[in-house]
KEKE-3310 file (N, C-alpha, C; in steps of 0.2 Angstrom, whole numbers, plus 5000, padded with zeros to 4 digits):
npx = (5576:5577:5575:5575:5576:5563:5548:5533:5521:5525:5532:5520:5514:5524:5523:5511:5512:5523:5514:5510:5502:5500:5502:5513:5514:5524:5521:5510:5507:5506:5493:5490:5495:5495:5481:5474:5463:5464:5474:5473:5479:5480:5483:5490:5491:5504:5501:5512:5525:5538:5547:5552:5559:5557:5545:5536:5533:5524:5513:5510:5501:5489:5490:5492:5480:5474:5480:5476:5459:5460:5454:5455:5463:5458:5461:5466:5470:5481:5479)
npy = (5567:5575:5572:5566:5574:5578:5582:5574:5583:5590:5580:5573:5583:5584:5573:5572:5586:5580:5568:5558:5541:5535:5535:5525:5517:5515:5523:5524:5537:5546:5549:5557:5567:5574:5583:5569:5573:5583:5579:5576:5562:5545:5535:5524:5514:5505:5493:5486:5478:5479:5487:5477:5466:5454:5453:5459:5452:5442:5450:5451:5447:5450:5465:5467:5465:5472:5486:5485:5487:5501:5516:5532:5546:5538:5533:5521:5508:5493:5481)
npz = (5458:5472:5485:5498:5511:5515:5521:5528:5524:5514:5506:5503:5495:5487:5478:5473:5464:5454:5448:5454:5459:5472:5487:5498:5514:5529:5541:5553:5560:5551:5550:5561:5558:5547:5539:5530:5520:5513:5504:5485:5484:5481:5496:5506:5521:5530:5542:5551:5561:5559:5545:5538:5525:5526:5536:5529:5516:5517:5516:5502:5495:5500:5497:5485:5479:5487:5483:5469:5469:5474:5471:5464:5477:5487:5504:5514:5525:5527:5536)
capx = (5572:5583:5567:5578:5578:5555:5543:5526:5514:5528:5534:5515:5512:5528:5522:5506:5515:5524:5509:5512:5495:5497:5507:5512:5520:5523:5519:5505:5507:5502:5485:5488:5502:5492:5474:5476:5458:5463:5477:5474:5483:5478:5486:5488:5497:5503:5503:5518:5527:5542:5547:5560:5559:5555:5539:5530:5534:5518:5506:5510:5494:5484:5493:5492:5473:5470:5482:5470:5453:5459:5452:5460:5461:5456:5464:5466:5472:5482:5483)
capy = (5569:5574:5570:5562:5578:5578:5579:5573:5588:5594:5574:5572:5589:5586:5566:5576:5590:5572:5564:5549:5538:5534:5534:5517:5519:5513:5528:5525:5542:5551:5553:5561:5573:5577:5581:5568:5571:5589:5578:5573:5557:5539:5532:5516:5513:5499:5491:5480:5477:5483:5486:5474:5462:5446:5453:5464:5447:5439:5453:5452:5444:5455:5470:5468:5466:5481:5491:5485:5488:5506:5521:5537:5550:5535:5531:5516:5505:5487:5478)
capz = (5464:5479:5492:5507:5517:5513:5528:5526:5520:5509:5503:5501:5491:5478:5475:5468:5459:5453:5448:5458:5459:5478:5493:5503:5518:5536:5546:5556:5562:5547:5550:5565:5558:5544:5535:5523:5515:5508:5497:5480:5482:5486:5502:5510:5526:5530:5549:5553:5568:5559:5538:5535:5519:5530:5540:5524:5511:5519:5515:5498:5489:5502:5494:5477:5479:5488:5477:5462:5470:5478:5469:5466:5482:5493:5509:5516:5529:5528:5545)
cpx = (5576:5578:5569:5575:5566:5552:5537:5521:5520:5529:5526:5513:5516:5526:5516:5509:5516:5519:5511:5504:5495:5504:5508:5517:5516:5521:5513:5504:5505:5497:5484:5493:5499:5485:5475:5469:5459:5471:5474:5475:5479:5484:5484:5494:5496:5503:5504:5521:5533:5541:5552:5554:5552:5548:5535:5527:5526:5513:5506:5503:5489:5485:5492:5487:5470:5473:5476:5463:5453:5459:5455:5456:5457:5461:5462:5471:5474:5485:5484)
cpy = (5568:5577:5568:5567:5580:5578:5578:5575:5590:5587:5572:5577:5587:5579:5570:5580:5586:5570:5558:5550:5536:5532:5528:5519:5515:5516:5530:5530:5549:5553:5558:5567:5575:5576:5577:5568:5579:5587:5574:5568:5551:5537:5529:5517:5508:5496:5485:5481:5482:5483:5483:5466:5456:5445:5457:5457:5443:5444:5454:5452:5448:5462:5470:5468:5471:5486:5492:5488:5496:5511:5527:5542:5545:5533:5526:5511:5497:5484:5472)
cpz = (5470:5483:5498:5513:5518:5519:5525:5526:5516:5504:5500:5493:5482:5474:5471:5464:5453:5447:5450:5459:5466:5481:5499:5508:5526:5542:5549:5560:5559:5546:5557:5565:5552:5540:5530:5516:5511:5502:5493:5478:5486:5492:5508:5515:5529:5539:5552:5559:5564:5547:5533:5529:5518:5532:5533:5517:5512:5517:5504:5493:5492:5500:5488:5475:5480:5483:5470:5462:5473:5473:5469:5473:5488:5497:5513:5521:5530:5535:5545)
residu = (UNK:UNK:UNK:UNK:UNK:UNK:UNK:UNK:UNK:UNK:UNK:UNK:UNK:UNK:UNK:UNK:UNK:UNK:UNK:UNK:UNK:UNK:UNK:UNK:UNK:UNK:UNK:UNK:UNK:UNK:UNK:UNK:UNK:UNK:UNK:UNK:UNK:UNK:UNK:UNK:UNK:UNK:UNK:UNK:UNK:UNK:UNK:UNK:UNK:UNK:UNK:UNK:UNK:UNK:UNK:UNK:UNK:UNK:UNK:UNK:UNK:UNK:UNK:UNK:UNK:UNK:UNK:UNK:UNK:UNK:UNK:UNK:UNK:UNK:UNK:UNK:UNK:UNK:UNK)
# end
């Protein structure tokens, strides 16, 4: 998968193609850069100060939970 060069309605589109079960990501930007309710895909965005090791480490038990209980094609938001 040579995805590096990907923007976010096209990186979205080929995780579907894909079959990928959901999208996790930091870019709290995405909802205003794209309709996310006409993709197919679950996605979660996360909201951190930044996405280093040290500061994401503490949401872990709160991530793992939501992972579990999120449904496909839902979108959701961890703060």
């Amino acid at each position: 998968m040579k995805w590096n060069s990907k923007q976010n309605g096209e990186l979205i589109s080929l995780m579907i193609k894909q079959k990928f079960d959901i999208l996790i990501t930091f870019d709290q930007n995405l909802i205003y850069q794209q309709n996310l309710e006409k993709y197919k895909i679950s996605i979660l965005i996360i909201n951190t100060k930044n996405n280093q090791f040290e500061t994401i480490k503490h949401f872990e038990i709160k991530l793992n939970k939501l992972l579990n209980q999120m449904k496909f094609n839902e979108k959701k938001f961890l703060i």
